[in-house]
TORMIDO-63173 format. One record per residue (C-alpha): residue in one letter; x, y, z. Coordinates in steps of 0.001 Angstrom, whole numbers, plus 500000, padded with zeros to 6 digits. Example, Ala and Ser with C-alpha at 12.3 -4.5 7.8 and 13.67 -1.06 7.14 Angstrom:
<baros>
{baro 'a',{512300,495500,507800}}
{baro 's',{513670,498940,507140}}
</baros>
This chain:
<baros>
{baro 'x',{496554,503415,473803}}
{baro 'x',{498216,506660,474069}}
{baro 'x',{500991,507844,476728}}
{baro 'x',{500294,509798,479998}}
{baro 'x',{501991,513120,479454}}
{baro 'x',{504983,513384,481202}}
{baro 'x',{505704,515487,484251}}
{baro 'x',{508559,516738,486737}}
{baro 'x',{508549,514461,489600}}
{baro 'x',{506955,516968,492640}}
{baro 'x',{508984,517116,495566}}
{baro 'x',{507844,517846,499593}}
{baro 'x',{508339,521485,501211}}
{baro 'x',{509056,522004,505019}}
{baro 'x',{505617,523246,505147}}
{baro 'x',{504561,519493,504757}}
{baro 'x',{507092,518111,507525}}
{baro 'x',{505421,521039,509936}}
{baro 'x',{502287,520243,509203}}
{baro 'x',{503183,516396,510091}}
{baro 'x',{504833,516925,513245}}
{baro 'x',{502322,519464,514439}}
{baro 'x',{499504,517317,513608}}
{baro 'x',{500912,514135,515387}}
{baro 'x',{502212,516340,518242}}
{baro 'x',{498389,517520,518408}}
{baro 'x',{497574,513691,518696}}
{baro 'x',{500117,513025,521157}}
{baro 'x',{499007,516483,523672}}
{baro 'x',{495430,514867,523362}}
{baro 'x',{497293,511263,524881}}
{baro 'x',{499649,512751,527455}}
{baro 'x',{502421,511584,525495}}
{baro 'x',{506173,513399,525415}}
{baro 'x',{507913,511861,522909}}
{baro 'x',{506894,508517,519978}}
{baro 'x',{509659,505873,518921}}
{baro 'x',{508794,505405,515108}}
{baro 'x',{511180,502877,513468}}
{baro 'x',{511210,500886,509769}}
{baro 'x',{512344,497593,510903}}
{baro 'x',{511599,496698,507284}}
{baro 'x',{508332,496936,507456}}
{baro 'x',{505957,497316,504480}}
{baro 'x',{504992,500962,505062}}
{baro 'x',{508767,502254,506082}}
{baro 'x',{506844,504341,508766}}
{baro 'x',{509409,506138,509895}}
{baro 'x',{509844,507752,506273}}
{baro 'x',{506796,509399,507358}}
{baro 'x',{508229,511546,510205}}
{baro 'x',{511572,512326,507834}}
{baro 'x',{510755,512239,504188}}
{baro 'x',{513551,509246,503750}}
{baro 'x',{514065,505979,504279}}
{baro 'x',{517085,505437,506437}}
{baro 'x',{516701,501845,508237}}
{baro 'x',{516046,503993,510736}}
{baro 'x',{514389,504451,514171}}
{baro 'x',{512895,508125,514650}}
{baro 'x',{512115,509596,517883}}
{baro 'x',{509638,512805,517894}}
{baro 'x',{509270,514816,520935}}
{baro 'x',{506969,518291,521266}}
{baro 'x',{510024,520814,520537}}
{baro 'x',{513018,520026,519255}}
{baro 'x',{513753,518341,515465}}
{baro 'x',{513243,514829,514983}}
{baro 'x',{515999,512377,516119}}
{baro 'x',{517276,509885,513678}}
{baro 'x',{519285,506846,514525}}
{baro 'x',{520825,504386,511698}}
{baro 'x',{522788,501300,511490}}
{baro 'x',{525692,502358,509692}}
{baro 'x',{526866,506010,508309}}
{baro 'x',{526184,505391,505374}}
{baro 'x',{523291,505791,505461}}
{baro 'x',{523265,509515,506605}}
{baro 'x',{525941,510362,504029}}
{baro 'x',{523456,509465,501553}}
{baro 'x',{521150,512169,502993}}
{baro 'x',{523109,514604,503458}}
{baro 'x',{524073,514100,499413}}
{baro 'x',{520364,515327,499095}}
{baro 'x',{521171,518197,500653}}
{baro 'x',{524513,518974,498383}}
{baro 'x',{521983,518923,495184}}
{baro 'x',{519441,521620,497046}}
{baro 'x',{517334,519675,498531}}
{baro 'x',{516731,520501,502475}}
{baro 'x',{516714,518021,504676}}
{baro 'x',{513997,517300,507458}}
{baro 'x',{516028,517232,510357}}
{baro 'x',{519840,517659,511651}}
{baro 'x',{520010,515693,514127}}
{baro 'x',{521768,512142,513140}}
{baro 'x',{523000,509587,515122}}
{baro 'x',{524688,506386,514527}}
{baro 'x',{523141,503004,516138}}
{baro 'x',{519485,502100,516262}}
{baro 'x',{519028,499392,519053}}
{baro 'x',{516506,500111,522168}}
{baro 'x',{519572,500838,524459}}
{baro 'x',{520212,503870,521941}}
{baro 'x',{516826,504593,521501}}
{baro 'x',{516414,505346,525205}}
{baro 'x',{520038,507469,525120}}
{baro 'x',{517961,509903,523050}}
{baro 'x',{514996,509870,525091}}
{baro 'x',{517373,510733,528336}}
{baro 'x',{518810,513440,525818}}
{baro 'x',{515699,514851,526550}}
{baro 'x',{514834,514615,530363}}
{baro 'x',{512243,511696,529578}}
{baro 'x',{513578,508713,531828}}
{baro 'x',{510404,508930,533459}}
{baro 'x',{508216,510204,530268}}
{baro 'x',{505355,508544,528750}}
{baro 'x',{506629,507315,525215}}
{baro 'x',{504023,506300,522485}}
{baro 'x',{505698,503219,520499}}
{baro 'x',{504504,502923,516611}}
{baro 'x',{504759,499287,515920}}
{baro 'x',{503085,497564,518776}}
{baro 'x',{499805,497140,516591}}
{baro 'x',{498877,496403,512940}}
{baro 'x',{501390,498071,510858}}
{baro 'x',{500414,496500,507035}}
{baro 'x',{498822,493115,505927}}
{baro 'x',{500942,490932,507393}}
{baro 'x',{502056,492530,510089}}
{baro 'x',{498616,491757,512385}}
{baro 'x',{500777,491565,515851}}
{baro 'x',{502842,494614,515001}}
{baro 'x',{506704,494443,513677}}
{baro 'x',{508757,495696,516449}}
{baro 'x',{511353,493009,517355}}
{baro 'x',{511134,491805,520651}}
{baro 'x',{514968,492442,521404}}
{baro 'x',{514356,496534,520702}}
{baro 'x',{511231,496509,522498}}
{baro 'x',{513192,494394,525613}}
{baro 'x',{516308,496953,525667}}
{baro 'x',{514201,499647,525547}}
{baro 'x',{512071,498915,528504}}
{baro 'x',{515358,497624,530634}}
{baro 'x',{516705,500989,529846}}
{baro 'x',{514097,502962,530815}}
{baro 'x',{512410,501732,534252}}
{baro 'x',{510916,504808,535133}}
{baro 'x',{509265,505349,531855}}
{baro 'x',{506024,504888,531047}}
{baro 'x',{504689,502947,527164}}
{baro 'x',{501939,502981,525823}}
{baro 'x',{500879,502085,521891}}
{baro 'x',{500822,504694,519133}}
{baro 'x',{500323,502547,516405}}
{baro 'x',{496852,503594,515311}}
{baro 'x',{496901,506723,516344}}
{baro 'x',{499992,507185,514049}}
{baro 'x',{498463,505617,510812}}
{baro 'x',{495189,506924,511330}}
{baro 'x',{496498,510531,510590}}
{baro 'x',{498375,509462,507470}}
{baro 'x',{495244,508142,506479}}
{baro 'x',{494047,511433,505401}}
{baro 'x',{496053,513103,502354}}
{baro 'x',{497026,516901,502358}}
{baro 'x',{497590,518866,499022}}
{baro 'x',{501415,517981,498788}}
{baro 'x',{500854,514303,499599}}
{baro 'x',{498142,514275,496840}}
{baro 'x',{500566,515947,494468}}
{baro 'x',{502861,512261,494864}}
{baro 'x',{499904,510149,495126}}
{baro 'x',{498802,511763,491403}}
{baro 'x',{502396,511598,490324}}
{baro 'x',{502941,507493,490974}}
{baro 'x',{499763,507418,489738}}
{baro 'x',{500213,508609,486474}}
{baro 'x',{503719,506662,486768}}
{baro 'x',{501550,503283,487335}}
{baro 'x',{499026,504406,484697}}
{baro 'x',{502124,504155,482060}}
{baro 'x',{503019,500863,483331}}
{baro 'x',{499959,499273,482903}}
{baro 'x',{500325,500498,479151}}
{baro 'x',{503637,498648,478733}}
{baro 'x',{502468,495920,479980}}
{baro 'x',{499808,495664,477809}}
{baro 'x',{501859,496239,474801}}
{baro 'x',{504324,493723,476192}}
{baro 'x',{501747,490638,476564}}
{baro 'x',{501540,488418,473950}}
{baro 'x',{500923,484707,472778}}
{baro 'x',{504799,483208,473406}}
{baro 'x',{505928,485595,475371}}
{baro 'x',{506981,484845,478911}}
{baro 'x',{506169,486359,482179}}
{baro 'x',{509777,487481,482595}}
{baro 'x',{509494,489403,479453}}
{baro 'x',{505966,491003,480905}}
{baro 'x',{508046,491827,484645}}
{baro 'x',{511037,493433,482922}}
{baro 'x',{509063,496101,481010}}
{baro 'x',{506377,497069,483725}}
{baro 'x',{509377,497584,486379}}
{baro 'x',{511562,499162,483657}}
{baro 'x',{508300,501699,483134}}
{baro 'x',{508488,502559,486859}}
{baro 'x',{512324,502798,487592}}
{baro 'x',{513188,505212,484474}}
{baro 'x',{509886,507485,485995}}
{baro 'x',{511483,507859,489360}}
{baro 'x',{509255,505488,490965}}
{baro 'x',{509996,502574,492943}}
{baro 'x',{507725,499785,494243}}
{baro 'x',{506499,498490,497580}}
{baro 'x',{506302,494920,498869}}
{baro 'x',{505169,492160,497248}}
{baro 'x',{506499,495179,494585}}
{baro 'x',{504774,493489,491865}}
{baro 'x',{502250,490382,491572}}
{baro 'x',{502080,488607,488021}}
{baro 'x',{500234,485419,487449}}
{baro 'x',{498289,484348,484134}}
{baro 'x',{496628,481460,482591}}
{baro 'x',{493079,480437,481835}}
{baro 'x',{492232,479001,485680}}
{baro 'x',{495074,480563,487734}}
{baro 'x',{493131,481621,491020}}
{baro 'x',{496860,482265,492792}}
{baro 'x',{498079,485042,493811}}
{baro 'x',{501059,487161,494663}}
{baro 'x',{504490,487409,492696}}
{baro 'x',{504964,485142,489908}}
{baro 'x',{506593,481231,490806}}
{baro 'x',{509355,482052,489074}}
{baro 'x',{510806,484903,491657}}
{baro 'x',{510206,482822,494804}}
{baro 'x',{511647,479315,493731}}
{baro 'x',{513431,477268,490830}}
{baro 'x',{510990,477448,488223}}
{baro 'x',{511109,478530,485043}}
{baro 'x',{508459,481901,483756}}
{baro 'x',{505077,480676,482263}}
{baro 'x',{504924,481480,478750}}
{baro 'x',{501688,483315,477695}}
{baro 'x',{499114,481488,474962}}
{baro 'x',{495797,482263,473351}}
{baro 'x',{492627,482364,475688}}
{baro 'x',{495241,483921,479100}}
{baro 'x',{494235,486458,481713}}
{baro 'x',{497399,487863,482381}}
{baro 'x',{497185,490162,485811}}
{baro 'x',{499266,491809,487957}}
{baro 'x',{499153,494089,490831}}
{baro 'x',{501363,497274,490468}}
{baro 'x',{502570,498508,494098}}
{baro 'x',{504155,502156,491699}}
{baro 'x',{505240,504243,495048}}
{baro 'x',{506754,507570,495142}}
{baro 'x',{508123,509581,498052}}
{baro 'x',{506122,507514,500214}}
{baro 'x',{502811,507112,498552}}
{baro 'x',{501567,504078,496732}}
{baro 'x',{499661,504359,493514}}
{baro 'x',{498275,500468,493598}}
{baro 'x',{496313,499496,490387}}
{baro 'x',{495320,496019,488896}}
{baro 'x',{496005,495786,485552}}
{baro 'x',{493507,492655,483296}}
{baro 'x',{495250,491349,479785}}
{baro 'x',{493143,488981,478086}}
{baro 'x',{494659,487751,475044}}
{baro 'x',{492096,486841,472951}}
{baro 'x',{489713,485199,472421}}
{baro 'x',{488637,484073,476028}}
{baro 'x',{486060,481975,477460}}
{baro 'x',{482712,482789,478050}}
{baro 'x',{483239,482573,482110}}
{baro 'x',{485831,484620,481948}}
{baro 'x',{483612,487393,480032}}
{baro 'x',{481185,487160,483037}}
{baro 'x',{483938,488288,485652}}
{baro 'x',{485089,490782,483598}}
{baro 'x',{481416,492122,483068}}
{baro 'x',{481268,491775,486917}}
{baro 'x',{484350,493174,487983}}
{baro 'x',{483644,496264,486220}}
{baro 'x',{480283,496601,487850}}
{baro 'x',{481443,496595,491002}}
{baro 'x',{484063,498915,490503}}
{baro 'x',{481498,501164,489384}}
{baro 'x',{479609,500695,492651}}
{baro 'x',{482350,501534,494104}}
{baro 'x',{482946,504929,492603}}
{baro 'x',{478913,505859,492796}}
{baro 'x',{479541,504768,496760}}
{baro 'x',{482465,507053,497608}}
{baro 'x',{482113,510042,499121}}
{baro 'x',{482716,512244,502348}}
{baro 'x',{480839,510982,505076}}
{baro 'x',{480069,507534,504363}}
{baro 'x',{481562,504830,505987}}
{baro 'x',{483921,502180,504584}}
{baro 'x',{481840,499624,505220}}
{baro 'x',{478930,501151,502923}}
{baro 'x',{481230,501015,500091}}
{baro 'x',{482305,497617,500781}}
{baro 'x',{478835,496665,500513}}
{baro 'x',{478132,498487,497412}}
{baro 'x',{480662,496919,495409}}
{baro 'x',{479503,493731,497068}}
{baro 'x',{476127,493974,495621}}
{baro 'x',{477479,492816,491956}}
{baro 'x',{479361,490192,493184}}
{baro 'x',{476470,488398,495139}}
{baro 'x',{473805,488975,492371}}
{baro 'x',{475541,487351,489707}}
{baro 'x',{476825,484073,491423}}
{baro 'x',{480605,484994,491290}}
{baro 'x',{483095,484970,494383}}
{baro 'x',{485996,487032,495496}}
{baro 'x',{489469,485549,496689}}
{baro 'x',{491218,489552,497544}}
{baro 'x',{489621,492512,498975}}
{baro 'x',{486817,494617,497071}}
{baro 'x',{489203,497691,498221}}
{baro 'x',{490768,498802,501383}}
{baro 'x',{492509,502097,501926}}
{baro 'x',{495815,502859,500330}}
{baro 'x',{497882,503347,503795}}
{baro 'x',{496717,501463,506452}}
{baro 'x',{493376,501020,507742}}
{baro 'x',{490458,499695,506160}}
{baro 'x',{489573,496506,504420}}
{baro 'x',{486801,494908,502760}}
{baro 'x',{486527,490812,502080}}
{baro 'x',{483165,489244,500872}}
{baro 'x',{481964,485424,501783}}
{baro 'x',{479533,485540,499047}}
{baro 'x',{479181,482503,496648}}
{baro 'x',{482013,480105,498076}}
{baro 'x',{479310,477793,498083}}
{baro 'x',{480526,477032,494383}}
{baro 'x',{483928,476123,495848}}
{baro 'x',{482931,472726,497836}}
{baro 'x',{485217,470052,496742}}
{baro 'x',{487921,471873,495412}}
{baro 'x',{491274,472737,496667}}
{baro 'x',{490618,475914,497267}}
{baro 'x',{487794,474636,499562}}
{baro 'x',{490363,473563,501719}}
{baro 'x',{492906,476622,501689}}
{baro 'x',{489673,479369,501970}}
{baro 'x',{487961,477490,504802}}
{baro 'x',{490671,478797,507142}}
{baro 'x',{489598,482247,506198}}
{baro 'x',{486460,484329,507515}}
{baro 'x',{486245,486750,505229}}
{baro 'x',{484844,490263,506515}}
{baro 'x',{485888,493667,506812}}
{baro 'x',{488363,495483,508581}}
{baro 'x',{487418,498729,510355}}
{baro 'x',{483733,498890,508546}}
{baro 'x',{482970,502137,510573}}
{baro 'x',{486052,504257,509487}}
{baro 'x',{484316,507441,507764}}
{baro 'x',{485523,508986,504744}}
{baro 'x',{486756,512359,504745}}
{baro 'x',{487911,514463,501844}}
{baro 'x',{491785,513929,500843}}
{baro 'x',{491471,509643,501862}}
{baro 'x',{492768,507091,499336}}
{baro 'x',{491301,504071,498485}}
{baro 'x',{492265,501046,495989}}
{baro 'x',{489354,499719,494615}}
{baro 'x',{490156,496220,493435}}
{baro 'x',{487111,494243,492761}}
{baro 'x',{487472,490540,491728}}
{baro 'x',{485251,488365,490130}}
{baro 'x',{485430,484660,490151}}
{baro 'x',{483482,481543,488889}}
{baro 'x',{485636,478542,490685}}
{baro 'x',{489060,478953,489418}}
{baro 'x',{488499,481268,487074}}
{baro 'x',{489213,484902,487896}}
{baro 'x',{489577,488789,486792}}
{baro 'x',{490807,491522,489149}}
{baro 'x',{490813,495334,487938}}
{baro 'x',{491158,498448,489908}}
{baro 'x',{492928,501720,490656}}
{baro 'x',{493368,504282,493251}}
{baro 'x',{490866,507158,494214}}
{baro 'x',{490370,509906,496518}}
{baro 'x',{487701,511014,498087}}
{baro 'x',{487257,514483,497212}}
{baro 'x',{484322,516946,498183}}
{baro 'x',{481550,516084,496575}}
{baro 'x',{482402,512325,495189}}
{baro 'x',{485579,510662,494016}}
{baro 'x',{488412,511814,492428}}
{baro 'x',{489877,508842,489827}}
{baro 'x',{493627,508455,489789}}
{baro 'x',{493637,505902,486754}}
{baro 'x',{491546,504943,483415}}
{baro 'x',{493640,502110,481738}}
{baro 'x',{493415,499307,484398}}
{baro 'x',{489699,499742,485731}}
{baro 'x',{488641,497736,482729}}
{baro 'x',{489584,494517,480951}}
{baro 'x',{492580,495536,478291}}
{baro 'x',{491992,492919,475137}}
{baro 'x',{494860,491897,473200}}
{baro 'x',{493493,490405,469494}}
{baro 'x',{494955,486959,468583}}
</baros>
């Protein structure tokens, strides 16, 4: 395995934050809508990063005119920005204010002669897995109608993530960097798994790849699990309660799900170890995980839908008995994605017969359409009861097929005993 060439971190140009704002102020002329309330409230995405090119703990409100609004919690946060703009950096707005609550929120929106405006509120509807019912807290959403009687609200939510959905050159620019960023963590961690060695050890040096790139991570920032017949999922035991790390042995799968983001875009991959030799079942859902991602890739292009490609990398699955416990892919911001029921049959009797029978498993949004510049994750998983493999990387759609962002973890990396 060789190292990704190294390259300057890119950075975002004005340009990009016009072409933002005009775009959603296009949206919200189309709506009837003055002004949108845009706010983190630690949510996955950080949406209102989006609107500033920062990440503030911050609520944002965009009107049709004047800069973007920004109201924090405390200053320190804004003397942290405007530190950006010591080193040369510009900033995307100039107008900071301290204190974030719905009463303030509406101050702003007085500011600017809307008492009686119609405001678009991002956060009202699905925001990230996880956040189904939206994440704006009740007690901002409460003071910020009482404040505002005359005003009229009305959700932005999808409207707002739906044109994020689509990548323009500069965003791509990121999306490539954390990719390549992610594609160099997925080599460390291959070089770092071993018979003996625990998942701590494993952790530590796929992080450690990201941080020193300029990279951070996004939540669940980085899931780890391994064995022979782990079918859980998420981060590893050890980082949620008092238990000590697994240590890795002959005949482990160990996998992980790399959340590599940078200014805003996530470069998700799924990175396979086997350390060898491994069992014959597990050679199956390797074999099949790879096919399907390979569906996947012949599938995507402009103009199909995401439910085509869904079925596509489906097709592997089904044919060759296996099952699926996470998505076949879904898009990498929010929007799109694709479960499979196919072959539970195989779990009846089992725990997991118990846990998955709450679960319908279908797809989200099957009719969203591709267009050139989208991102998608395409994660197949393959699994014969508890046994399981899951490999995958990002991809765009570009103009006349897909465009792929990573090599190393779309197949099964062997480590020899």
């Amino acid at each position: 395995m060789t190292q990704p060439d190294a390259a300057t971190p890119p950075t975002l140009t004005l340009d990009e934050r016009d072409r933002r704002w005009n775009g959603l102020r296009a949206r919200m002329r189309e709506r009837g809508i003055d002004a949108i309330v845009v706010g983190s409230f630690q949510g996955r995405e950080r949406l209102e990063s989006y609107l500033i090119d920062d990440f503030l703990d911050s609520v944002v409100v965009l009107t049709h005119d004047d800069d973007a609004i920004v109201m924090t919690f405390g200053p320190g946060r804004v003397s942290r920005a405007f530190e950006s703009q010591r080193r040369g950096i510009p900033l995307w707005t100039t107008d900071f204010r301290i204190g974030m609550g719905g009463a303030r929120t509406a101050e702003a929106l007085l500011d600017k002669g809307l008492g009686k405006g119609r405001i678009g509120l991002v956060g009202l509807g699905p925001t990230a897995p996880g956040e189904a019912e939206g994440l704006m807290p009740l007690g901002f959403h409460t003071n910020l109608l009482r404040a505002l009687p005359g005003a009229e609200f009305c959700d932005f939510t999808r409207d707002f993530t739906d044109f994020m959905l689509v990548k323009s050159d500069e965003e791509l620019r990121l999306l490539r960097y954390a990719a390549q960023v992610s594609e160099k963590a997925c080599i460390a961690m291959a070089q770092a798994c071993r018979p003996g060695v625990s998942e701590a050890e494993v952790y530590a040096e796929i992080l450690r790849e990201i941080h020193r790139n300029g990279c951070d991570v996004r939540y669940p920032f980085l899931s780890l699990q391994s064995g022979v017949d782990n079918i859980g999922w998420g981060a590893p035991r050890w980082t949620l309660r008092a238990e000590p790390p697994r240590v890795l042995r002959t005949g482990d799968v160990v996998q992980a799900e790399i959340h590599t983001t940078y200014g805003g875009q996530e470069a998700q991959v799924q990175m396979c170890v086997a350390l060898d030799p491994i069992d014959a079942e597990l050679q199956r859902c390797e074999s099949v995980a790879r096919r399907a991602y390979e569906a996947g890739l012949r599938a995507v292009r402009p103009g199909v839908t995401f439910g085509e490609v869904v079925a596509a990398m489906e097709k592997p699955i089904a044919a060759s008995g296996c099952w699926s416990k996470t998505p076949l892919l879904h898009t990498l911001t929010f929007g799109s994605t694709g479960f499979t029921p196919v072959n539970r049959a195989q779990l009846a009797g089992t725990f997991e017969e118990r846990i998955e029978g709450w679960m319908t498993p279908g797809v989200r949004r099957a009719d969203l359409v591709m267009e050139e510049g989208m991102s998608l994750e395409l994660e197949p998983n393959a699994c014969i009861g508890l046994r399981r493999v899951n490999i995958g990387a990002g991809v765009v759609v570009g103009r006349s097929g897909p465009e792929e962002l990573n090599d190393v973890p779309t197949r099964v990396w062997h480590v020899a005993a």
